[in-house]
N, C-alpha and C positions, 0 to 999 in steps of 0.2 A: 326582585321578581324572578323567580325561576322560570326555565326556558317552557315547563309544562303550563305553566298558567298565563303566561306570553304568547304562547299558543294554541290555548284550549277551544276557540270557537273556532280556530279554522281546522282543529286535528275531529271537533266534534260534528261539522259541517262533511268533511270527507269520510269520516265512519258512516251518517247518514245516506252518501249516498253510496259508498260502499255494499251497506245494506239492502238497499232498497236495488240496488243490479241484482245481490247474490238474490234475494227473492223474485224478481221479475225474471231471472236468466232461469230458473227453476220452475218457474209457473210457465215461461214459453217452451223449455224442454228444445231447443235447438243449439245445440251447442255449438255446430260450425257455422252459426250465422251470431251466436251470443253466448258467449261461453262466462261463467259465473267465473267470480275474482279469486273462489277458491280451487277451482279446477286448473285457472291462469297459474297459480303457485303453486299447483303440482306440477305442471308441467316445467315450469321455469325451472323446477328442483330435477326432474328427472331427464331434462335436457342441462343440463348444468357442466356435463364434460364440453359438448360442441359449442355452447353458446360463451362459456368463458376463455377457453382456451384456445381457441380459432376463430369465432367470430367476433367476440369483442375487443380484442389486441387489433384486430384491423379495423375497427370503426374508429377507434381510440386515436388508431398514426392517422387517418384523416383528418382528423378534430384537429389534432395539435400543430401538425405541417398546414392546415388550415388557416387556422388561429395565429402560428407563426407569422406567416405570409401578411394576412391584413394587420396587425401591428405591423412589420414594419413597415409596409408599405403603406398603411394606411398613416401612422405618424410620419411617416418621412412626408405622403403628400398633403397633409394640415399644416405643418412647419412649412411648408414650402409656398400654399398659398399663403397662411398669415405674412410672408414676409412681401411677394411679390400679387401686385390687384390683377397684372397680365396672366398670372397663372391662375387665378382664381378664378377670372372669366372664361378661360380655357377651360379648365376640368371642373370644374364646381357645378354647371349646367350636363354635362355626361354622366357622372356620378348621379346627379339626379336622376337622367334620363335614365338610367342602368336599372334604375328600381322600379321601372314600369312595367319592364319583360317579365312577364312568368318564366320563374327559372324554370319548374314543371316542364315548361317549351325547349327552353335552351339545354337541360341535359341530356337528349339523345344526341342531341349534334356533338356535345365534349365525348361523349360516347363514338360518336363517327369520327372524328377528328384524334384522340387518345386510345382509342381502343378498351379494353378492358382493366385496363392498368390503374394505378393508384391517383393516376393524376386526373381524370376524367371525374372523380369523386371528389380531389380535391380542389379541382375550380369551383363547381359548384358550391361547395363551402364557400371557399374565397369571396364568391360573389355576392352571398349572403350575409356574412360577416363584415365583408370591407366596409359598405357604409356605415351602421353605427362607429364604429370605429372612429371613421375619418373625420365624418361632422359631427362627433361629439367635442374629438380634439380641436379641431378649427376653430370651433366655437368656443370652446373654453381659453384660445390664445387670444382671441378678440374680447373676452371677455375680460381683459385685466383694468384692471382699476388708469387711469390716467392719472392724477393726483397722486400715487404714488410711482408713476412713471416719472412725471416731471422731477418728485419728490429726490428719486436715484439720477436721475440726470445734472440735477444741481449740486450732488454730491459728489459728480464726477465719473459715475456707472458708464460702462462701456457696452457696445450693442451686445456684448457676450455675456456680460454683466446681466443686462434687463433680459435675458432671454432664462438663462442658470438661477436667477434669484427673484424674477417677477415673474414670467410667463409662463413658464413651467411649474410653479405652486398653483397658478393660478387655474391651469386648466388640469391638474391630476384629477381633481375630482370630476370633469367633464368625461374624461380618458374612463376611470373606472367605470364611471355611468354607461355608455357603451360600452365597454367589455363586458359587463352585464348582461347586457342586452345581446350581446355577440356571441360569448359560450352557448347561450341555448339557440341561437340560432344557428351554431355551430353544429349540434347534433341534429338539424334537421337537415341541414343541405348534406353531410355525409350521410342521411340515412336517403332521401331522395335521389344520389346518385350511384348510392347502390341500392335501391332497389330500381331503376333501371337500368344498369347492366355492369353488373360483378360477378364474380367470384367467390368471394367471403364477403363477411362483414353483417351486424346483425339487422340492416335493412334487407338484403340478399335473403338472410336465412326467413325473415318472416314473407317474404314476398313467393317462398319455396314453399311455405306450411301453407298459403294461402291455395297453391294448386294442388293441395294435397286435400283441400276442404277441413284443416285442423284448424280449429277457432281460436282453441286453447294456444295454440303451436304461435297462430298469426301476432295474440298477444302478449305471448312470453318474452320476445325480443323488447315488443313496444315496450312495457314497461322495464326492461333495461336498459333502453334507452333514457325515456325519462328520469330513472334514478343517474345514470351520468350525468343529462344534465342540471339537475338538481345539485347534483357533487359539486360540481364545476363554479354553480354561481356560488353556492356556498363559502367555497375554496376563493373566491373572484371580492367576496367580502368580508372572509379573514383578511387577504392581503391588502385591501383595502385600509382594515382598520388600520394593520399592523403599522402602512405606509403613509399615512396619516393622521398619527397620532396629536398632531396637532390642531387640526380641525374639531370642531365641540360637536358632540352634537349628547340629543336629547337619550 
């Protein structure tokens, strides 16, 4: 099956309403309050020096010093509770706790506390990102079969053994499952912390069209944002496949 008939109801569900904006944004005739999808791609075209070449390299090094960060800290803290229940009861209820705050709330403070700088943008990622992460991983090292636990242990497997050759197959597909989930949540909290207070970066620059009253301008970024993180899961399920070649699937 080719990838166009694989996804022809959802590519003919988005023309649909594609269409139905460019005709309603044309019958309202307001373009800085609703700017039609082909005015959005003029502008993206004829803003294309400033948005590629200064504003998106810097949304980009947030994403990935982001992204960076909650892997490893987020796998280091799943391995770390899978093995000890004290640390689990430690951080496992914080974590939770963490995803109750409106980050919305908490980015002026990294803003008060970092200043304008790159880090103020990249917590807020962080903050976003780390949970899927962590509890997908957690979950997939709990998730290992027992019967084949016992199975390596009566063949003499040593704790480094069941960790290298059972628990780590076992939760990769847990791991990619949030990272999934985490690249696009990636481009939100970099675009949320700059558009409250940056410099560059293409949350900044549509949060700049918006005091400008450019409708067009507001959503030239947004859908470059969306197309990265589109890229990202894409890119997040090749690697996938590549890394798990051994898992079947349909």
């Amino acid at each position: 099956m080719s990838v166009l008939k694989k996804y022809a109801a959802a590519c003919l569900l988005v023309s649909c309403f594609l269409l139905i904006w460019e005709v309603g944004a044309r019958l309202i005739d307001l373009g800085f309050i609703l700017p039609a999808p082909t005015d959005i791609v003029r502008k993206l075209w004829e803003l294309k020096g400033p948005l590629f070449v200064d504003h998106l390299p810097a949304t980009l090094l947030i994403i990935f010093i982001g992204l960076f960060l909650s892997i490893v800290f987020g796998v280091g803290l799943a391995v770390w509770m899978s093995v000890s229940k004290m640390v689990e009861r430690t951080f496992y209820p914080i974590i939770i706790a963490s995803q109750t705050i409106p980050i919305i709330a908490l980015a002026p403070i990294f803003v008060l506390w970092f200043g304008y700088s790159i880090w103020s943008k990249v917590v807020v990622t962080v903050l976003i990102t780390f949970f899927p992460i962590t509890v997908n991983t957690y979950d997939g090292l709990r998730s290992t079969s027992k019967e084949y636990r016992d199975l390596l242990l009566t063949m003499g497997a040593s704790k480094k053994d069941l960790f290298f050759k059972l628990q780590v197959p076992s939760c990769a597909q847990h791991f990619f499952s949030g990272l999934k989930v985490a690249v696009t949540l990636s481009v939100i909290g970099a675009a949320i912390g700059e558009w409250i207070g940056a410099q560059a970066g293409l949350g900044y620059f549509s949060r700049r069209m918006m005091t400008q009253f450019d409708g067009a301008g507001v959503f030239a970024p947004i859908v470059l944002l969306s197309a990265v993180g589109i890229i990202l899961f894409i890119f997040v399920v090749y690697l996938e496949k590549r890394t798990l070649k051994w898992r079947k699937t349909k």
